[in-house]
C-alpha positions in Angstrom: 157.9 121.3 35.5 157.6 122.2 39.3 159.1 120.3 41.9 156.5 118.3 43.1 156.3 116.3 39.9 159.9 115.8 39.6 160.0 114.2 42.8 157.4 111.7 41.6 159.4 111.1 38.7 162.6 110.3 40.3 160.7 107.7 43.3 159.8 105.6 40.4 162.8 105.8 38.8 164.0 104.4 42.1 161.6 101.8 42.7 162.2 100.4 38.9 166.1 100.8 39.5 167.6 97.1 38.7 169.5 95.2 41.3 171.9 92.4 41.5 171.3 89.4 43.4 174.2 90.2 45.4 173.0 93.3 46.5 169.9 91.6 48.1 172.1 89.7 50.2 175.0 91.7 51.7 174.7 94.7 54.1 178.2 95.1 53.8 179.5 96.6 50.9 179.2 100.2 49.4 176.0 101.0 47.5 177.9 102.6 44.6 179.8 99.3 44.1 176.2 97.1 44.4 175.3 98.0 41.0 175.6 98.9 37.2 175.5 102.8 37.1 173.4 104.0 34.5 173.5 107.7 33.8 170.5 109.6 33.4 170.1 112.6 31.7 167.4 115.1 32.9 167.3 119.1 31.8 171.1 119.0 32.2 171.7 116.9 35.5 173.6 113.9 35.5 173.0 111.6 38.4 172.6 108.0 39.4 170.0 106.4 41.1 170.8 107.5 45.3 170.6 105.0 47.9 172.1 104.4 51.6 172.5 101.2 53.3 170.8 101.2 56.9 173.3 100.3 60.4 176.3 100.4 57.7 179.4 101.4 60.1 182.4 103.0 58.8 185.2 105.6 60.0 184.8 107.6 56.8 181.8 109.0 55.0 180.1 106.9 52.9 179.7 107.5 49.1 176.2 107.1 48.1 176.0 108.5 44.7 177.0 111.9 42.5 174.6 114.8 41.2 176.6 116.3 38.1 175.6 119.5 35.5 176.2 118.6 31.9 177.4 122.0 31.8 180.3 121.2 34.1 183.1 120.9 32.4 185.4 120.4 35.6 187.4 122.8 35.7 186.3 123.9 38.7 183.8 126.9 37.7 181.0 125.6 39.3 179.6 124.6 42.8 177.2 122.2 44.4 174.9 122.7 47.1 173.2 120.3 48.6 169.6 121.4 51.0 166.9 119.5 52.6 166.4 116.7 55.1 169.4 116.0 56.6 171.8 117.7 54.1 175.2 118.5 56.2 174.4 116.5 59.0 173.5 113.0 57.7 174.6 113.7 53.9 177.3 116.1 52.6 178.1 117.0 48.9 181.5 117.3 47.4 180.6 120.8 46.2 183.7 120.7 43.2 182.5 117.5 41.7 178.8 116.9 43.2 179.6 113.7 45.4 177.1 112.6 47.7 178.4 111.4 51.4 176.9 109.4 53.9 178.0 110.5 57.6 176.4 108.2 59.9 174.4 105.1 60.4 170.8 104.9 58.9 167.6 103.6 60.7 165.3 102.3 58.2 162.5 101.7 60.6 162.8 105.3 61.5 163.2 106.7 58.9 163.0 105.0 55.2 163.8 107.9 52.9 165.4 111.2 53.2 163.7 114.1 50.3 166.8 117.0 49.2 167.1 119.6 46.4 170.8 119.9 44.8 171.7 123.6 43.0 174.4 124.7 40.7 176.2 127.4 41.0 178.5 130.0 38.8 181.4 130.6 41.4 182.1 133.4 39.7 178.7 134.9 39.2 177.4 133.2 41.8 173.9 132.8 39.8 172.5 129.1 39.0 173.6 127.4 36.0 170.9 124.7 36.4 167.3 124.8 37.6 167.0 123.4 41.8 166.7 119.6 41.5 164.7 117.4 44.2 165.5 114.1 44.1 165.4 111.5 47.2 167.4 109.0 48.7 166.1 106.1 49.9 167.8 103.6 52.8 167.5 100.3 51.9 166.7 98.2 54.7 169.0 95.6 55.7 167.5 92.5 58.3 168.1 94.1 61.8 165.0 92.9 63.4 163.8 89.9 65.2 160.0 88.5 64.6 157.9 89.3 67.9 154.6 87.5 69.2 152.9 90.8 70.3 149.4 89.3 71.1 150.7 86.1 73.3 150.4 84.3 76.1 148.2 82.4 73.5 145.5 79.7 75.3 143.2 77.7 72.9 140.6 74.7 73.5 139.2 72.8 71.7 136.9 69.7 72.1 138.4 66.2 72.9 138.3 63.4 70.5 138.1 66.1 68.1 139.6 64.5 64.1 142.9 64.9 62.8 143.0 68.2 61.0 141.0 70.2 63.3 141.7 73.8 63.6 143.2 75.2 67.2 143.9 78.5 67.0 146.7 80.5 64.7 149.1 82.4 66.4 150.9 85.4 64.5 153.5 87.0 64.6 155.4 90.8 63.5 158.8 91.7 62.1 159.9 95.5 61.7 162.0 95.2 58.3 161.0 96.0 55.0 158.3 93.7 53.7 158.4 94.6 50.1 162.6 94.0 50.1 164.1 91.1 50.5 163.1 88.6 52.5 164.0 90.4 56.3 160.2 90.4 56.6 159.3 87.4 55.4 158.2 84.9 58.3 157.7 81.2 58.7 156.3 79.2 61.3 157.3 75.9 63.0 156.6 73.2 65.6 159.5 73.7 68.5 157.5 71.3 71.5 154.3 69.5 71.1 154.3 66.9 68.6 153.1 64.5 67.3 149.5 66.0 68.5 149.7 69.1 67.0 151.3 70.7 63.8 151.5 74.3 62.4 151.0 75.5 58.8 154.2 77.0 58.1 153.2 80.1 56.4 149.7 81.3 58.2 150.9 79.8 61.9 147.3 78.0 62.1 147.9 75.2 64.7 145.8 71.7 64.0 145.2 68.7 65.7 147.7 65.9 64.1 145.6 63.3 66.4 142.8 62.1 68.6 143.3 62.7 71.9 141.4 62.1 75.2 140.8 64.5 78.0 140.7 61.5 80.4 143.7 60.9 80.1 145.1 64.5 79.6 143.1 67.4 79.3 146.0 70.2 78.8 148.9 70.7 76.6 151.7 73.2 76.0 152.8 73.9 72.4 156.0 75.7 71.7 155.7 77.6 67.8 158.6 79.1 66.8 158.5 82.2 63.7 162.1 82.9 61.6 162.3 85.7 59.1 164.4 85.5 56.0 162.6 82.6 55.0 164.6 80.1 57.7 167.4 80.7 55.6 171.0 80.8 57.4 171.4 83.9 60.3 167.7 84.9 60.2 166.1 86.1 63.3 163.4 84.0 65.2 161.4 84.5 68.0 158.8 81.3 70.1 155.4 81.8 71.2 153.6 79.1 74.4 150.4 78.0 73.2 148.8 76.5 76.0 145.9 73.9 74.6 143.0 73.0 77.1 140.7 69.6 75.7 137.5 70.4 76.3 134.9 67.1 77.9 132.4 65.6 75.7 130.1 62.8 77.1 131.6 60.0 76.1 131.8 58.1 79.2 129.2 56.2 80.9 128.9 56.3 84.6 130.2 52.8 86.5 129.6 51.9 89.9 132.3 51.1 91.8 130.6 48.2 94.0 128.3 45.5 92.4 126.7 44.8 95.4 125.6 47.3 98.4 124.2 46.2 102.0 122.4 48.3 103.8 119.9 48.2 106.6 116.9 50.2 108.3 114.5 49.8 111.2 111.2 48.9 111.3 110.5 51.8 113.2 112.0 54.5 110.7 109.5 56.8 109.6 108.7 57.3 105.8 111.2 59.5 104.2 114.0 57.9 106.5 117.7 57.8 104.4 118.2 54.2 103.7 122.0 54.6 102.5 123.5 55.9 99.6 125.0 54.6 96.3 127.6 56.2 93.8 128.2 55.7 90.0 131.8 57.6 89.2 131.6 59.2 85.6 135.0 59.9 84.3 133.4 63.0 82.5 132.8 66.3 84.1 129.7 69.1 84.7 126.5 67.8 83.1 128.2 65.5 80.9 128.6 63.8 84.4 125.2 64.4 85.3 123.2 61.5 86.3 119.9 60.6 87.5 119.2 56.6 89.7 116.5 54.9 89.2 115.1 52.1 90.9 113.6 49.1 89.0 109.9 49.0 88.5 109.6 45.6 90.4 111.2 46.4 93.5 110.1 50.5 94.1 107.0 49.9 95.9 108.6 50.2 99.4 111.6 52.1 98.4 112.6 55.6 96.3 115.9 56.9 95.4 116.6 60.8 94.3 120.0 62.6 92.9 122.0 64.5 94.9 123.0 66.9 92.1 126.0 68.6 93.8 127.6 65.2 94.8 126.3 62.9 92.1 125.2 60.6 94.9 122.0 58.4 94.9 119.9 58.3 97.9 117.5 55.5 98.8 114.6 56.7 101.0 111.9 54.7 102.9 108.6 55.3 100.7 106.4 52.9 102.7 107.1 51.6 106.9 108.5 47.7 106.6 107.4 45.2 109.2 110.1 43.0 110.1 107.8 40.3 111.3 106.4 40.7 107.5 109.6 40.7 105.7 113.3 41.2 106.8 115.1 41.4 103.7 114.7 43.7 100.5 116.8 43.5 97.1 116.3 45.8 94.4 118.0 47.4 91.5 119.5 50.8 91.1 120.6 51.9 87.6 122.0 54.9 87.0 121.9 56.6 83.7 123.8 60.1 82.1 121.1 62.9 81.7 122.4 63.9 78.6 123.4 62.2 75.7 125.7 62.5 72.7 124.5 60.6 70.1 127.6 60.7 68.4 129.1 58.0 71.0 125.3 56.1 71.3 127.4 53.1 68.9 129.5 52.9 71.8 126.8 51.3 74.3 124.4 52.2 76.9 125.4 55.3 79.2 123.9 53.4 82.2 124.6 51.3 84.6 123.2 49.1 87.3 124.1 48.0 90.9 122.3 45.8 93.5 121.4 47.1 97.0 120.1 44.9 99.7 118.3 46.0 102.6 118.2 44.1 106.0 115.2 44.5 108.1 116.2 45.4 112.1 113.6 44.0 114.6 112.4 47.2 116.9 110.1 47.1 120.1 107.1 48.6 118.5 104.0 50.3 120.3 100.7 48.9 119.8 98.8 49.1 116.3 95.6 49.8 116.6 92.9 48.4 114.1 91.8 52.2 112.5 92.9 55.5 112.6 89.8 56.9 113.7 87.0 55.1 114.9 83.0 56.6 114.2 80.4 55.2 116.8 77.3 56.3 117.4 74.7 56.1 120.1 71.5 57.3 120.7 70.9 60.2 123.1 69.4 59.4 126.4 71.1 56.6 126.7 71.1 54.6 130.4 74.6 55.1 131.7 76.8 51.8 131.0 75.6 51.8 127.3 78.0 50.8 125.4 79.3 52.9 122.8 81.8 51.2 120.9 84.9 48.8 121.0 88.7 49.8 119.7 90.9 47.1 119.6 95.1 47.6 119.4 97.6 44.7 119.2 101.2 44.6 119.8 103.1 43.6 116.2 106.0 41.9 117.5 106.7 38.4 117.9 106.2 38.4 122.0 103.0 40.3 121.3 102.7 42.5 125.0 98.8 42.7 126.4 97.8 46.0 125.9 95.9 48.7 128.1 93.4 51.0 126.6 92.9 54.7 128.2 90.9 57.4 127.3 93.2 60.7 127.2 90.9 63.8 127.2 89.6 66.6 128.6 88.0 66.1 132.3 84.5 66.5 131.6 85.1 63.4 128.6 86.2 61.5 131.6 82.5 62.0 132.8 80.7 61.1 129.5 82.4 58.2 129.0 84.9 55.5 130.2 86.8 52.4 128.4 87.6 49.3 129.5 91.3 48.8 130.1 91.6 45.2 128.9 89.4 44.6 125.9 88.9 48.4 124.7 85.0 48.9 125.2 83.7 52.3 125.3 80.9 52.9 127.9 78.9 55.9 128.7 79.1 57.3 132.1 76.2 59.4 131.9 73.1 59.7 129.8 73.8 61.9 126.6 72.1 64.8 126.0 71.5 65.8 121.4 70.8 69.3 122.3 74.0 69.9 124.4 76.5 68.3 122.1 76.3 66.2 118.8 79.6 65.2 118.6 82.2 63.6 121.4 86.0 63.4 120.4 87.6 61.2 122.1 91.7 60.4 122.2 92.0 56.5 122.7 95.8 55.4 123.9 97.0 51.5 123.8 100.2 50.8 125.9 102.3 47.5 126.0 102.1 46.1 129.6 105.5 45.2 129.4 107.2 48.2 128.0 104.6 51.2 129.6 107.0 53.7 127.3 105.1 51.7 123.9 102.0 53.9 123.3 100.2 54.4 120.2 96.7 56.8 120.1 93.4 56.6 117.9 90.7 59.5 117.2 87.3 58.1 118.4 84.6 60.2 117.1 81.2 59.4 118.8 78.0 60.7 117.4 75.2 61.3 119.3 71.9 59.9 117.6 68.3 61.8 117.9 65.9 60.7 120.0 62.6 62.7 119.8 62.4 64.2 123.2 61.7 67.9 122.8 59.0 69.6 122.3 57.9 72.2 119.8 57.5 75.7 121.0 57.2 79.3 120.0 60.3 80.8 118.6 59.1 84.1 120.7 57.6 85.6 123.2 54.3 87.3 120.5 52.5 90.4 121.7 49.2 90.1 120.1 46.4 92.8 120.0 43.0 92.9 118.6 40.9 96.5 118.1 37.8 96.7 119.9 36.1 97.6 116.6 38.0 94.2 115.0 35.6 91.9 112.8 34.9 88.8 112.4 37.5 86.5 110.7 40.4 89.0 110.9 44.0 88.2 110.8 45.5 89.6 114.3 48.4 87.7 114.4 51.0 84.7 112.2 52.9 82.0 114.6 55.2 79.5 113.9 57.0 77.2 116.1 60.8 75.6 116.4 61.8 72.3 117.7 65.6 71.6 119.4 64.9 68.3 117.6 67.0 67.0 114.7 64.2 65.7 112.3 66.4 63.5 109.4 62.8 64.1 106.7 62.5 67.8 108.2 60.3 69.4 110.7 56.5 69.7 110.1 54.2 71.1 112.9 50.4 71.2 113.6 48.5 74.1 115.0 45.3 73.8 117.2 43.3 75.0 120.2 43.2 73.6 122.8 40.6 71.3 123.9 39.3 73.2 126.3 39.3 76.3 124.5 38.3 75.0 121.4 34.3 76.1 121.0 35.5 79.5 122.3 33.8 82.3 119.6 36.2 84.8 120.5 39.1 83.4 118.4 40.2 80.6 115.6 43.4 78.8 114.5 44.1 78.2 111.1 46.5 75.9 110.6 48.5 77.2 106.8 50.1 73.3 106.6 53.5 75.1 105.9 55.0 75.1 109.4 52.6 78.4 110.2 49.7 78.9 111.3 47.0 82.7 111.6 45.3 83.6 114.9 41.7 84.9 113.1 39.0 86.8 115.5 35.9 84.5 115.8 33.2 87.4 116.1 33.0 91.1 115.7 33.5 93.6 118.1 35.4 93.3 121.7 35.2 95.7 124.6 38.1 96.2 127.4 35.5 97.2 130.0 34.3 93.5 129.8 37.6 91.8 128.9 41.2 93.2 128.8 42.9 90.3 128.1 42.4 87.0 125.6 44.7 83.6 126.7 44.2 81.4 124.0 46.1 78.0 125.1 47.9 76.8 121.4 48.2 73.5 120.8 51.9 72.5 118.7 52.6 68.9 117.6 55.8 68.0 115.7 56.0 64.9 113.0 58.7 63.1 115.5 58.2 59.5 116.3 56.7 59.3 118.8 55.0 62.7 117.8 55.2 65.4 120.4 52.9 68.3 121.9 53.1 71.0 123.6 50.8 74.0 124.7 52.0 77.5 124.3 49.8 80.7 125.7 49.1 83.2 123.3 48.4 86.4 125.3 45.6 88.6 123.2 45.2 92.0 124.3 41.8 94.5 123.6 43.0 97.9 122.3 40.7 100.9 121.6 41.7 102.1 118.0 39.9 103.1 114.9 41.6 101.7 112.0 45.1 100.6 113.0 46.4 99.3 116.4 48.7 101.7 118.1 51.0 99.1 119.7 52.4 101.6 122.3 48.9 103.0 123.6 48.1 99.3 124.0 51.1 98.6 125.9 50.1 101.6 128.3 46.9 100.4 128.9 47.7 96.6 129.7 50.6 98.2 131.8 47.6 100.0 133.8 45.4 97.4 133.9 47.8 95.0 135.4 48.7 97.5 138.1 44.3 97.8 139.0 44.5 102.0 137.9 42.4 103.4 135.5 43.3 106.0 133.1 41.5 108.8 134.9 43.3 107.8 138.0 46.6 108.0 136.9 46.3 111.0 135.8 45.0 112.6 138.8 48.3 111.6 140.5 50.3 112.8 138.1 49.3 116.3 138.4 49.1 116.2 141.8 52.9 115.6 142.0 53.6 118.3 139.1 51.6 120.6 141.2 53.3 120.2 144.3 56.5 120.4 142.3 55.7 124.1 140.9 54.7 125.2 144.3 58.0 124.0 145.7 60.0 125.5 143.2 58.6 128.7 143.5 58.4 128.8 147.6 62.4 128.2 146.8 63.1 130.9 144.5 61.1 133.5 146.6 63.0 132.7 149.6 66.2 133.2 147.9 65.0 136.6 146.1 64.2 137.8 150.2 67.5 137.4 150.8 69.7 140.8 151.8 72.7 139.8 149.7 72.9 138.3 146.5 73.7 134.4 147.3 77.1 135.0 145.2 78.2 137.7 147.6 80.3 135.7 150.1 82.2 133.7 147.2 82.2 136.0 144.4 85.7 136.9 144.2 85.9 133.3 144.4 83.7 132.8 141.4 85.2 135.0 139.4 88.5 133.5 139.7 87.7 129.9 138.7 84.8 130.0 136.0 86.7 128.6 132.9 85.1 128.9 129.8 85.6 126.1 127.0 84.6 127.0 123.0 86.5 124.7 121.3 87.6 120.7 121.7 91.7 120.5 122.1 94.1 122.8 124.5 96.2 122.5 126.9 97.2 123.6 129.8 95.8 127.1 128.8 92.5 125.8 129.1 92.6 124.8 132.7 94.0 128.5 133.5 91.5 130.6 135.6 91.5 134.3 134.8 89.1 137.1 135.2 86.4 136.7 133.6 85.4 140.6 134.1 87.1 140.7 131.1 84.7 139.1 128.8 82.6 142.4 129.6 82.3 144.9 126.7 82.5 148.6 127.4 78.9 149.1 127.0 78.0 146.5 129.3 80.2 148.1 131.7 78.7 151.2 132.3 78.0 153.2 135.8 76.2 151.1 138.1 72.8 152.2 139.0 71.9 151.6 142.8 69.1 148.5 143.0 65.7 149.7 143.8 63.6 148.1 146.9 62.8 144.8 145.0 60.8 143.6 147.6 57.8 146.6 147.4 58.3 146.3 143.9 57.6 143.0 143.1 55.1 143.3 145.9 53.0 146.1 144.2 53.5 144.6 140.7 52.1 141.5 141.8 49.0 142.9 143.0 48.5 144.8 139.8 49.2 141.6 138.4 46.4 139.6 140.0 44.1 142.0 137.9 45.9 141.5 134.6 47.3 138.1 132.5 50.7 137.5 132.5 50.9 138.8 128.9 50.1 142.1 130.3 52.1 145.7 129.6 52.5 145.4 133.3 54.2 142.4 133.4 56.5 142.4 130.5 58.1 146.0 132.0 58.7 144.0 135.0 60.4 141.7 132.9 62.3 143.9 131.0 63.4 146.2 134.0 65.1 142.8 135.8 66.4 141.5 132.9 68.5 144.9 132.5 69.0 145.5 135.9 70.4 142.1 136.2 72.9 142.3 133.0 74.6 145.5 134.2 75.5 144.5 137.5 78.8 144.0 137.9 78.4 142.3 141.0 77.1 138.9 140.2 78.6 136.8 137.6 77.5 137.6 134.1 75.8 134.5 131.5 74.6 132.5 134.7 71.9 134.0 136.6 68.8 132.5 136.9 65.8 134.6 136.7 62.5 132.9 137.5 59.4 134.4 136.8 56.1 133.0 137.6 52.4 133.9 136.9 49.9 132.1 139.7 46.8 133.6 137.7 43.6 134.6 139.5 40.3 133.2 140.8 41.9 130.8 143.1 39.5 129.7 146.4 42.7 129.3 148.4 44.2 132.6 147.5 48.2 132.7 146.9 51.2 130.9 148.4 53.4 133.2 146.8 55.7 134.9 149.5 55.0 138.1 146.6 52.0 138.9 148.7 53.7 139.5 152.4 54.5 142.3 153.9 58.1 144.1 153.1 58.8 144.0 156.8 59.9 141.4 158.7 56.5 140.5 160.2 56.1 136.8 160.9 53.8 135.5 158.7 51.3 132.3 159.4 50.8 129.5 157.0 49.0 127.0 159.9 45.8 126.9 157.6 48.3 124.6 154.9 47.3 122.0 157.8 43.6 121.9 156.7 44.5 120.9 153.1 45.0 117.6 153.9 47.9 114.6 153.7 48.8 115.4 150.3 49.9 119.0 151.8 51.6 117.9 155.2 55.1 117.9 154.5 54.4 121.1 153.0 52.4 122.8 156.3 55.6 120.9 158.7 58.4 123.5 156.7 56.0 126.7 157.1 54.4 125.9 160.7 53.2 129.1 162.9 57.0 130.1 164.3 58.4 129.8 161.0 58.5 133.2 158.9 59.3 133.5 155.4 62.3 134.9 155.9 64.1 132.2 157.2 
């Protein structure tokens, strides 16, 4: 058998070892002496049953118990060696006789059992006589330690009024000794402080409530429980635990109010919504079980409310409707307050409610004038003479002295003018007549003031409409251009009217169309009246001419459904274009433009290209002159030029845009090639220009002319480049009067004369005064 199963075998033989009732109970005396020894025989060792008593103090070793060889036959031939836990410090063996020692004192609750292996030896061969035996030795515990409260301070509620019986909390509490020995383990509970409210079960520590008790009176309780081991038998250990109990609130109080009766007063002048006074019902219960809400009593909460204050439990009474004192000067009424929530468990014990009387004195105030209504409506009708009278307000002074009272009219300045009141009885007169169209509506701001006391005032809205009166006429909602073709037919529309009316018709406008009388046989035109509030302008014949007649003015006759009924005539301007099919609105325009000024059409034109010719012979007299010139006109600023011609190609920049710099630059290397010396424009020109008068102006001639400036003017690097303007004109030939063109003079500075422009008449005088006979070209 190996040693692991031996060891197994010898802890239950340790644990079913019998004891003495004596040995349960003493500490004291030797382990050997605390029971029967019984021997036990196993493969030839002889021991007894090992044990050591914990804390046991002593000045010699302790003897425990004896391992013995049932081959020793003591005579001193064999040897005992004792190995393991502890062997030769806390245990020693008699190595003769196999005694087991104790050396010092034994901690059970560090350490409850000790595991060593005994051997037999041959001293003489020194071989074992027996096989190595493992056995253990337990301590046996001994009551050392005191009961402990590990999870306190312990702090319980539970709900007041609660039954007898009712479960707190349970307290426990832990002892180190040996629970399954003895009774150093074993714990019981008791009451030190807190009866007769509480008790404790003895054996679980559950705490209970022994009575009813009410947190009104005492909402918190220390308990004092006290845990003994060993049963509470004489010198056990013990060890106290505070328990402190909090009663929780339940509603089971209903609010009171401290005063039966509660005076209170307010002014007649307080506004609605003015605090009244306040009123308090004490509830001897706490968060919402002390929750309330007042009430007033139907009969007597017309003039009066009264809300919670929910942080102070307070009710306040509010004005809900002005009092009068000269009406009534004393209120009573009826405030009840009542809990918000209720237990019904404590619903046998009465009403949570209670009620309270408040009365409320009236206080007399000096009070401005009342008027009768708010706002007054009045009406009157427009055009009224002035002094009409409008309206009456009336205002009277509710107190007893009852003050006379002065009416104004507080308003804007031009009000003023419309209208005025009488101070004393409040009569509303119109300064002015009154004008629909202008303004429908007047508002007016009426003040009443005690005589007596100025600082009374009270104010009304007067609101004064302004009645219709027929006295507008209908007219044409625009100015119409009408036309009519020449080529028109008879009974063709040429134009749809309508009219308006600044008239306020309460059944709705209706008008009537017609000529007028005088124009009514006319053949030329008709009016057809479309009973809709329109009415068509038809042609009466076929066929009109302008030479005979330009213009139509047919007189349109408009009445309105107003009573009385109004009319009006309204022109309708007709005017005779020359179309084929359609009228071209613009062309007719034009030509009632022209007519008006007395020109006809051929006319007109004949000015106009008088001034466009006299505006291409000035231009070109003014670029000739400039070509004659001996410098280019650049020359004297050039440098100039070139320095301050800024070129922009995009839309942002800065100051590098405003930055003047060369612009020679911009010129590419094949613009800038050798400059060729300019021929003699002058013969040039002259000699092309007579070849010229030969030839058209789309001539070969003519375009190498072209082409030779155009180059000639690009490759000078003289004159700005991108900006030149190069004018070249074609006069064409056959004309009486020959050519104005300076082209035709001489190269030389010979004058030239020009006094035959003086025969050409007035249109050319200004033109003959710049080129008289001691003027040259030149110049």
């Amino acid at each position: 058998m190996n040693s692991s199963v031996l060891l197994r075998l010898m802890v239950m033989l340790v644990q079913l070892w019998p004891c003495s009732p004596s040995t349960q109970n003493s500490s004291t005396q030797n382990t050997v002496q605390s029971f029967t020894p019984v021997r036990r025989v196993k493969r030839g060792w002889l021991w007894e049953p090992l044990f050591a008593t914990e804390e046991q103090i002593s000045p010699d070793p302790v003897y425990i118990g004896q391992l013995k060889s049932d081959l020793d036959k003591e005579d001193g031939n064999l040897e005992y060696i004792l190995s393991g836990e502890g062997a030769g410090s806390v245990f020693y063996i008699d190595k003769y006789n196999g005694k087991i020692y104790v050396k010092q004192k034994l901690d059970r609750e560090k350490k409850p059992f000790y595991i060593l292996t005994a051997k037999a030896i041959n001293r003489s061969t020194q071989l074992p006589v027996e096989p190595d035996s493992e056995f253990i030795i337990k301590v046996r515990d001994i009551n050392d330690n005191e009961p402990q409260f590990l999870e306190g301070p312990y702090v319980a509620t539970v709900p007041e009024m609660s039954p007898e019986g009712t479960s707190v909390t349970q307290v426990t509490a832990t002892d180190a000794d040996d629970p399954s020995y003895g009774n150093s383990a074993r714990l019981i509970y008791s009451l030190v402080e807190g009866q007769p409210y509480f008790s404790v079960e003895p054996k679980t520590g559950v705490i209970r409530m022994a009575s009813q008790m009410d947190r009104e009176t005492k909402d918190q309780y220390l308990v004092i429980i006290q845990a003994k081991d060993m049963v509470g038998q004489p010198g056990a250990f013990s060890a106290t635990a505070t328990v402190t109990i909090n009663l929780s609130d339940i509603n089971d109080n209903p609010p009171e109010f401290q005063q039966r009766l509660y005076y209170m007063s307010v002014s007649e002048e307080a506004p609605v919504g003015t605090t009244v006074g306040k009123v308090f019902a004490e509830d001897r219960d706490i968060g919402d079980n002390a929750a309330m809400d007042y009430f007033i009593e139907a009969d007597s909460s017309d003039v009066f409310n009264i809300i919670t204050n929910d942080e102070t439990q307070e009710g306040i009474i509010l004005l809900k409707k002005r009092v009068d004192y000269e009406s009534k000067r004393r209120y009573s009424i009826q405030v009840k307050a009542v809990n918000r929530y209720i237990d019904e468990r404590f619903l046998k014990e009465g009403p949570f409610e209670d009620t309270t009387i408040v009365k409320i004195n009236v206080e007399d105030a000096d009070e401005p004038p009342v008027f009768t209504l708010e706002n007054y409506v009045m009406e009157i009708v427009e055009g009224a003479m002035r002094g009409a009278l409008v309206g009456v307000v009336t205002a009277r002074d509710p107190d007893a002295d009852e003050s006379p009272v002065r009416y104004s009219i507080v308003h804007s300045s031009h009000l003023k003018r419309l209208f005025s009141i009488n101070e004393h009885n409040g009569a509303i007169i119109t300064t002015e007549p009154l004008d629909r169209e202008i303004a429908s509506w007047h508002n007016l701001t009426v003040t009443a003031t005690e005589t007596r006391n100025p600082e009374k005032i009270s104010d009304a809205n007067v609101y004064v409409q302004v009645l219709d009166v027929n006295d507008n006429e209908p007219e044409f909602p625009k100015n119409y251009e009408t036309f009519v073709c020449e080529n028109a037919v008879s009974g063709q529309l040429i134009q749809s009217i309508s009219a308006v009316d600044k008239d306020d018709s309460a059944e709705g406008h209706h008008f009537y169309f017609s000529l007028a009388q005088e124009d009514a046989n006319s053949s030329h035109f008709t009016v057809k009246d479309s009973q809709d509030n329109t009415a068509g302008i038809f042609t009466g014949k076929s066929g009109f001419s302008r030479q005979e007649q330009f213009f139509f003015y047919l007189p349109i006759v408009i009445q309105d459904n107003g009573t009385p009924p109004l009319t009006s005539t309204n022109t309708l301007t007709v005017t005779v274009c020359d179309c084929d099919t359609e009228v071209n609105t613009f062309y007719c325009r034009y030509g009632a433009f022209m007519y008006s000024l007395g020109l006809s059409t051929e006319a007109l034109v004949a000015v106009l290209a008088c001034i466009l010719i006299f505006l291409v012979f000035f231009l070109a007299i003014v670029t000739i002159r400039q070509q004659q010139q001996k410098k280019p006109p650049f020359s004297e600023k050039m440098e100039e030029f070139r320095e301050n011609i800024v070129s922009y190609d995009d839309e942002g920049g800065g100051e590098e845009d405003t930055e003047a710099f060369d612009i020679s630059a911009l010129r590419t290397r094949t613009v800038m090639r050798t400059h060729k010396p300019r021929k003699k424009v002058a013969s040039e020109i002259q000699s092309l220009y007579r070849q010229s008068l030969q030839v058209g102006p789309d001539s070969a001639i003519f375009r190498q002319f072209i082409s030779e400036k155009l180059e000639e003017a690009n490759t000078d690097p003289s004159v700005p480049p991108y900006d030149s303007l190069q004018t070249y004109a074609f006069e064409g030939t056959g004309s009486l009067a020959g050519s104005l063109s300076s082209l035709g003079s001489n190269t030389s500075d010979v004058d030239q004369s020009y006094d035959y422009l003086a025969d050409w008449g007035p249109h050319f005088k200004q033109l003959a005064g710049m080129y008289s006979s001691h003027r040259t070209v030149g110049d």
